[in-house]
C-alpha positions as CSV (number, residue, x, y, z in Angstrom):
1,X,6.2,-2.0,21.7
2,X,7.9,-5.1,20.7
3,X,6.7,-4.7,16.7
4,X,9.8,-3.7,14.4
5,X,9.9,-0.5,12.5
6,X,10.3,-0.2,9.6
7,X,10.3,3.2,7.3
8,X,7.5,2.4,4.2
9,X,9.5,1.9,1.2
10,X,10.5,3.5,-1.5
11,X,12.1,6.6,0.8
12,X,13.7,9.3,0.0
13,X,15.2,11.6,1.8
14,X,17.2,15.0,1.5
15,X,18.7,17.6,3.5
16,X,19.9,21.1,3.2
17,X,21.4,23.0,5.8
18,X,20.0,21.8,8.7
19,X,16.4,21.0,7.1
20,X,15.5,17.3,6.7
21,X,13.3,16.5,3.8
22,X,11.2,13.3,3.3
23,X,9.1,12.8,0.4
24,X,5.8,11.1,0.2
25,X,5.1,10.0,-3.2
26,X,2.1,8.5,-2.4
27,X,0.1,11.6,-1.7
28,X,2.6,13.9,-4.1
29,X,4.1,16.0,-1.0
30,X,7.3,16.4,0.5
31,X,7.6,17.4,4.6
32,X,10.1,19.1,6.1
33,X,11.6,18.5,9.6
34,X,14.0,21.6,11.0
35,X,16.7,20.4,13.4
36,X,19.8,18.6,12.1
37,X,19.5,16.9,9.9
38,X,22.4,14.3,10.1
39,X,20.4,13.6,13.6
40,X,17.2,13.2,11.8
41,X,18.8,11.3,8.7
42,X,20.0,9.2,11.3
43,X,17.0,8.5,13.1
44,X,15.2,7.5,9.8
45,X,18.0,5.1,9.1
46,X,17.5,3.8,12.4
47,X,14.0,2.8,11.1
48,X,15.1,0.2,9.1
49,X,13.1,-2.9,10.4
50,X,15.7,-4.1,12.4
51,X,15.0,-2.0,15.9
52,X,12.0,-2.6,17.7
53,X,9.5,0.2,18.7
54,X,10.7,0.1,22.1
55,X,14.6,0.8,20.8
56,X,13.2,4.0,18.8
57,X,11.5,5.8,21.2
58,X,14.8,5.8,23.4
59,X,16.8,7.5,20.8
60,X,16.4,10.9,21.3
61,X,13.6,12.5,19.3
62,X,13.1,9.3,18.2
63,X,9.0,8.6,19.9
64,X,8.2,12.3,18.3
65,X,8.7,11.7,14.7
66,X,7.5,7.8,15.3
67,X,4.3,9.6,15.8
68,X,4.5,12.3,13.3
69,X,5.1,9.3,10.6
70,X,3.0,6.9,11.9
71,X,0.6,9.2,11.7
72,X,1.3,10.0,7.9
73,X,0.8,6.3,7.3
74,X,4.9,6.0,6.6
75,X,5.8,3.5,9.2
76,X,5.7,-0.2,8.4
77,X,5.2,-2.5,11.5
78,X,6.9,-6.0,11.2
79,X,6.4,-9.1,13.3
80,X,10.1,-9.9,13.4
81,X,13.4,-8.3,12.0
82,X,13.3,-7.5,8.3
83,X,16.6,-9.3,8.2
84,X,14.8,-12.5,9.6
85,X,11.4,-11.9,7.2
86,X,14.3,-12.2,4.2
87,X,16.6,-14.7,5.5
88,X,16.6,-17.7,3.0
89,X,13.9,-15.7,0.2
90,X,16.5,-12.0,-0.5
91,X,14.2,-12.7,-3.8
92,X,10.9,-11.8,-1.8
93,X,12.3,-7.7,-0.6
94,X,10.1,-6.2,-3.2
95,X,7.2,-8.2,-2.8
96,X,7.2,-7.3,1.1
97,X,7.8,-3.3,0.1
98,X,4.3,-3.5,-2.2
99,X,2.4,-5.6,0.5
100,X,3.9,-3.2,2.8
101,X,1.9,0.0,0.5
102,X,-1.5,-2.4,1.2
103,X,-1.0,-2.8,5.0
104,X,1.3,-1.0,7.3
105,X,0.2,-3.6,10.2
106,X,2.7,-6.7,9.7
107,X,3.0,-7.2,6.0
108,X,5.0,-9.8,6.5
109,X,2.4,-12.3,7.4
110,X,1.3,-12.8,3.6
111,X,4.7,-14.2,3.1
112,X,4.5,-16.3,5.6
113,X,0.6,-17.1,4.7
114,X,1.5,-18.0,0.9
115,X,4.5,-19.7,1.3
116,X,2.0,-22.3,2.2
117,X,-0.5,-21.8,-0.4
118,X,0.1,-24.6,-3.5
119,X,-2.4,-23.3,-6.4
120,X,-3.5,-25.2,-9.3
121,X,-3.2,-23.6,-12.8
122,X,-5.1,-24.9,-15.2
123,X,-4.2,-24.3,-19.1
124,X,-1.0,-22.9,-19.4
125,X,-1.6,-20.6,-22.2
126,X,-0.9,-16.6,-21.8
127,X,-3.4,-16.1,-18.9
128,X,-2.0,-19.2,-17.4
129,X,1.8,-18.6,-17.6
130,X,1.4,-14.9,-16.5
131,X,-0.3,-16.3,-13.4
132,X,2.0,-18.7,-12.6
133,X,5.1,-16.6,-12.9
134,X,3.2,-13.8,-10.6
135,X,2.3,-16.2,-8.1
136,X,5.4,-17.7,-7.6
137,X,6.6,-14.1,-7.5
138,X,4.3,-13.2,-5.2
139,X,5.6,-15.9,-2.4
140,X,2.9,-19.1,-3.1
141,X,4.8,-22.2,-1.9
142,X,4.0,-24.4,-4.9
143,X,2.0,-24.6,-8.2
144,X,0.4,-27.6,-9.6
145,X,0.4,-26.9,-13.4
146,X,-1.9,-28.5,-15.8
147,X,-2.2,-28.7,-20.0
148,X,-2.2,-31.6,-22.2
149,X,-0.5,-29.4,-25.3
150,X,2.5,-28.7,-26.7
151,X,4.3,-25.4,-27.5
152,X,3.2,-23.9,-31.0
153,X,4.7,-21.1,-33.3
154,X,1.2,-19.2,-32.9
155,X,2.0,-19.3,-29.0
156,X,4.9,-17.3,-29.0
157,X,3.4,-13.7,-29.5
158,X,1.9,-13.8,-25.7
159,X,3.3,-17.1,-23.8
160,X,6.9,-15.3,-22.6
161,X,8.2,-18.8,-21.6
162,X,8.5,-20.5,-24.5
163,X,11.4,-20.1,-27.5
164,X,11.1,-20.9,-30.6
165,X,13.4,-23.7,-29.5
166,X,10.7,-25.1,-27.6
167,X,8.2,-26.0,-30.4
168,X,6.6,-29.5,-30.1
169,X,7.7,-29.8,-26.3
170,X,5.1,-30.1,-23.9
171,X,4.1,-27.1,-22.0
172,X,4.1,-27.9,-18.5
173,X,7.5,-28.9,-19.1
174,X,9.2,-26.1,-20.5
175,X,6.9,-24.0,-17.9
176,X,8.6,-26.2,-15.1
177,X,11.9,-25.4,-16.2
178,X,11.5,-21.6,-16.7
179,X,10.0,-21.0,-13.3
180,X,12.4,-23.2,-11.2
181,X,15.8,-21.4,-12.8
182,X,14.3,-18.5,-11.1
183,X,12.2,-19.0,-8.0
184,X,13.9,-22.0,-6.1
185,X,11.7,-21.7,-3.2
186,X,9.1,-23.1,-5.5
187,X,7.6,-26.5,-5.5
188,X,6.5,-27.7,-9.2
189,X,4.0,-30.4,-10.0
190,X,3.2,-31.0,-13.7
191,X,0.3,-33.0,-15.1
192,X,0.4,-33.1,-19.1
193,X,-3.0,-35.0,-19.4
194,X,-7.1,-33.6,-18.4
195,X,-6.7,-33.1,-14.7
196,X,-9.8,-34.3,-14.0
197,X,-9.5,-37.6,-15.7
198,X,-7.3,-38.3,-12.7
199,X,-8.0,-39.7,-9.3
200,X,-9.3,-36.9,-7.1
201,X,-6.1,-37.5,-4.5
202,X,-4.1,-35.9,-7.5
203,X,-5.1,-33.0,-6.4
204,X,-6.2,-32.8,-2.4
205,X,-2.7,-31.0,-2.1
206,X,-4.2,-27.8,-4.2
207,X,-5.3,-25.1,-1.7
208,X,-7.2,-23.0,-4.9
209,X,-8.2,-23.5,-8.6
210,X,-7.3,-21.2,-11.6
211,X,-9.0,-22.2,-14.8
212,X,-6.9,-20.3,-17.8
213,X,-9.3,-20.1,-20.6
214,X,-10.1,-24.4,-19.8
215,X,-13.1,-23.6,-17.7
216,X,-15.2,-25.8,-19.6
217,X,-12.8,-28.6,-18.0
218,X,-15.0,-28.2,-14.6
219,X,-18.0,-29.4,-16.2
220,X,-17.6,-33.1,-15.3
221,X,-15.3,-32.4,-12.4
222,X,-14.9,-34.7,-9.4
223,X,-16.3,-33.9,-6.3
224,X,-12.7,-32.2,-4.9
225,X,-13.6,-29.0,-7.0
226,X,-17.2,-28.6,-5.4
227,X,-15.0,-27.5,-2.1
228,X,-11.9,-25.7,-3.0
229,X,-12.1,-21.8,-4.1
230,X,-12.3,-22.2,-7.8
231,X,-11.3,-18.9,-10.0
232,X,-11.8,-18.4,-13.8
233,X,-9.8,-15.9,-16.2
234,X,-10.3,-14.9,-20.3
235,X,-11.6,-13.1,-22.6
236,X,-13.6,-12.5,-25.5
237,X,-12.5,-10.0,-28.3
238,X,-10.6,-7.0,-26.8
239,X,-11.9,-7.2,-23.6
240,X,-10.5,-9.3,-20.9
241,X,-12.0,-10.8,-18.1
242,X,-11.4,-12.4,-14.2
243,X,-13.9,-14.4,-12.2
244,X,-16.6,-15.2,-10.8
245,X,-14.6,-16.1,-7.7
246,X,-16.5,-19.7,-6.7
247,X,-16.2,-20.1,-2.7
248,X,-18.6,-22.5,-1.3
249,X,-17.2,-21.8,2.5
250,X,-18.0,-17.8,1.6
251,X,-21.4,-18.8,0.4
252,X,-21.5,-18.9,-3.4
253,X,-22.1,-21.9,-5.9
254,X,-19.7,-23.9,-6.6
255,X,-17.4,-23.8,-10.1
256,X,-18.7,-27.1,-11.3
257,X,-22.4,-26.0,-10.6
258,X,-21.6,-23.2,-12.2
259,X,-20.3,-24.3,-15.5
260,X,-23.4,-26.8,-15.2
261,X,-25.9,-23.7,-15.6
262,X,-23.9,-22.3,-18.6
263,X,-24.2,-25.6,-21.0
264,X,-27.0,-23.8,-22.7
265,X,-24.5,-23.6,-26.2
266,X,-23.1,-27.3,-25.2
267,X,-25.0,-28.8,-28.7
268,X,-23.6,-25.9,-30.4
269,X,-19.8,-26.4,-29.5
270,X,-20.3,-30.5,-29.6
271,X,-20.8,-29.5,-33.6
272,X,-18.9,-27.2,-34.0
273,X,-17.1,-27.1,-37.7
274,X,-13.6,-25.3,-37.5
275,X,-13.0,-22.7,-39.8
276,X,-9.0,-22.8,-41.3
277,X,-8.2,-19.3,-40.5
278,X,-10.6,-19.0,-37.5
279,X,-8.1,-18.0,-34.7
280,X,-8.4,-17.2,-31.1
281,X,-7.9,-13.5,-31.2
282,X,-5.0,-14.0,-28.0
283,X,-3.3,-10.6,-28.1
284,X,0.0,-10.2,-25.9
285,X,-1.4,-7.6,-23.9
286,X,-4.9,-8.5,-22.6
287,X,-3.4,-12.0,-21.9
288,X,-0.5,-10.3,-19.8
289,X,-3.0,-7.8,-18.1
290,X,-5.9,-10.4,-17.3
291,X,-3.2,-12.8,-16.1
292,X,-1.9,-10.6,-13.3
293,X,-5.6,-9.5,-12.4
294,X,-6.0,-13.2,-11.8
295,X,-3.0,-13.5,-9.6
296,X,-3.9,-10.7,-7.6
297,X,-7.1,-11.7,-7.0
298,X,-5.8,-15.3,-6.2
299,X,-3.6,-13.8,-3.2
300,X,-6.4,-12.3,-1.7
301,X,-8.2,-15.8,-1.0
302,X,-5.2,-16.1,1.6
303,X,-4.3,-12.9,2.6
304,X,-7.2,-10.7,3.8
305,X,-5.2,-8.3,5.1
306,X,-4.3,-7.1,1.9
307,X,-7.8,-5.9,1.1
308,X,-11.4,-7.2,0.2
309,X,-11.3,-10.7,-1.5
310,X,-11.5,-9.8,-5.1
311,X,-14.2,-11.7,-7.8
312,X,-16.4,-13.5,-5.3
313,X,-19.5,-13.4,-7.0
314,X,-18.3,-10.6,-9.3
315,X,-16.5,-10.5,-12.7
316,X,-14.0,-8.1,-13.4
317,X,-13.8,-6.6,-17.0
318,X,-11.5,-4.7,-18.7
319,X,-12.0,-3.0,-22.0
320,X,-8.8,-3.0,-24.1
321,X,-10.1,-0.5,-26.3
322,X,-10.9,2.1,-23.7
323,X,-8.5,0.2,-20.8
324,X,-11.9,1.3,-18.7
325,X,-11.9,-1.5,-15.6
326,X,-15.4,-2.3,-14.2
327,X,-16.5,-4.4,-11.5
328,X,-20.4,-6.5,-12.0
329,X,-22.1,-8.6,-10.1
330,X,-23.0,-12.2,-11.5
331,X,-26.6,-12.7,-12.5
332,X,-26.4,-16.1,-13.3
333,X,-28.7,-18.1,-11.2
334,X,-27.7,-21.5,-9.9
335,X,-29.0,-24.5,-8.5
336,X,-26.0,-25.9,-6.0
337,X,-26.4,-28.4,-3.2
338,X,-23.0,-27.7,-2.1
339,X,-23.1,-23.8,-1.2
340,X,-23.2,-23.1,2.1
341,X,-24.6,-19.7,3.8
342,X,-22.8,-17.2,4.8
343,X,-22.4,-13.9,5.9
344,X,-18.3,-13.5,5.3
């Protein structure tokens, strides 16, 4: 009785004579509640995340349509006022209304939960970038943000943040500034050199790993990146891809291990001979797309009540051609001494 109540968003309401209509564009219907309907447009404005469940059943009619929309899955439970959820991040309202479609029970938990969460981005190309401006979107309390390059014309058709203004300057940097004009509640750390020719303390304060098309960067890793949730993002042609999630304390290999078992073609890229029109085929699309995937999936390490964690063990692909989305399981075998079992 003491959660707050809090009518799902978007809703929309109408009334004509004294019918009340609510629509449910979720599941494409509209229901209709006789009586009138300034009383019932009344009660619903009542449900505005402000009034505990206790308050609304003491308005009159006010437990029976509770129930009737609670049991339509429109009522949003909070753990404290919606005006206290907000106070301080006004920025974060929409971001609560979509966690709000993924759990009615106390969305506001994963803002609370991320705000602590600092991520580590590695390669701050057009996977990268998209990633970091969705996470910070998305409520994460700070980004560590790694790439040893500079911006170039050929970036500029995916990698949003940069201007051609920006040319020459180092990437993290301009990515610094573009995210902290616009999410102040962000804490920034930038490291324009390999992030894993630094000491390991560097980077204790990361919480998870995103490799942005640098995975090959966790081959000689220190030991830190054997224990934190490591998650990979790319593509190859038209079709973009997100994991494997690497978890050891959910019982799969490790991201180091990993990369270890995949040096079969290491001789082959030591020597390889670049080609002067030999591009990366980085189109503005898949890079967007497989950057958000990768965001998404990187919430779900620290919210699970948003949903299954997405990627452990798995690789998502999407086909740009068809934009058919499909799910496998990794058959990679690996050898690591740092997994752990278990059943999660």
């Amino acid at each position: 009785m003491n959660d707050y109540i809090w009518l799902l968003p978007p809703a929309h309401v109408s009334s004509s004579g004294d019918v009340m209509s609510l629509m449910d564009f979720n599941n494409h219907r509209c229901m209709s509640f006789p009586g009138p309907a300034e009383d019932g447009i009344a009660l619903l404005g009542a449900m505005d995340g402000e009034r505990t469940e206790r308050e609304i059943v003491q308005l009159q009619n006010g437990a029976d349509l509770l129930r009737v929309l609670e049991d339509q899955e429109l009522i949003v439970r909070l753990q404290r006022p919606l005006s206290t959820v907000l106070s301080g991040r006004v920025w974060a309202s929409r971001q609560l209304a979509y966690y709000a479609q993924l759990t009615r029970q106390h969305p506001d938990r994963c803002l609370d939960a991320l705000s602590k969460v600092r991520v580590a981005i590695i390669g701050l190309g057009g996977i990268g970038m998209q990633a970091a401006q969705a996470l910070a979107g998305a409520g994460v309390g700070g980004v560590i943000l790694s790439d040893f390059d500079t911006v170039d014309a050929s970036n500029l058709n995916r990698q949003f943040m940069f201007a051609i203004d920006d040319i020459g300057r180092l990437k993290v940097e301009v990515a610094q500034d573009f995210l902290a004009a616009r999410h102040p509640h962000l804490e920034i750390e930038v490291h324009a050199i390999n992030p894993f020719e630094q000491e390991s303390s560097q980077w204790e304060r990361a919480d998870l790993f995103l490799f942005c098309g640098e995975t090959h960067l966790a081959g000689d890793a220190n030991q830190l990146i054997t224990h934190k949730p490591v998650i990979q993002a790319g593509y190859i042609g038209p079709q973009g891809l997100v994991g494997p999630l690497r978890w050891v304390e959910r019982g799969t290999p490790c991201h180091s291990c990993t990369v270890r078992a995949s040096e079969q073609y290491a001789d082959f890229y030591a020597n390889e001979v670049e080609l002067a029109t030999s591009w990366n085929c980085s189109g503005a699309t898949v890079n967007g797309l497989m950057g958000n995937i990768l965001a998404e999936a990187a919430t779900r390490v620290f919210t699970p009540w948003l949903g299954e964690v997405l990627g452990r063990d798995e690789i998502i692909y999407v086909d740009m051609k068809t934009l058919e989305m499909r799910r496998e399981l990794t058959q990679q075998q690996v050898e690591c001494p740092h997994q752990i079992p278990s059943s999660a």
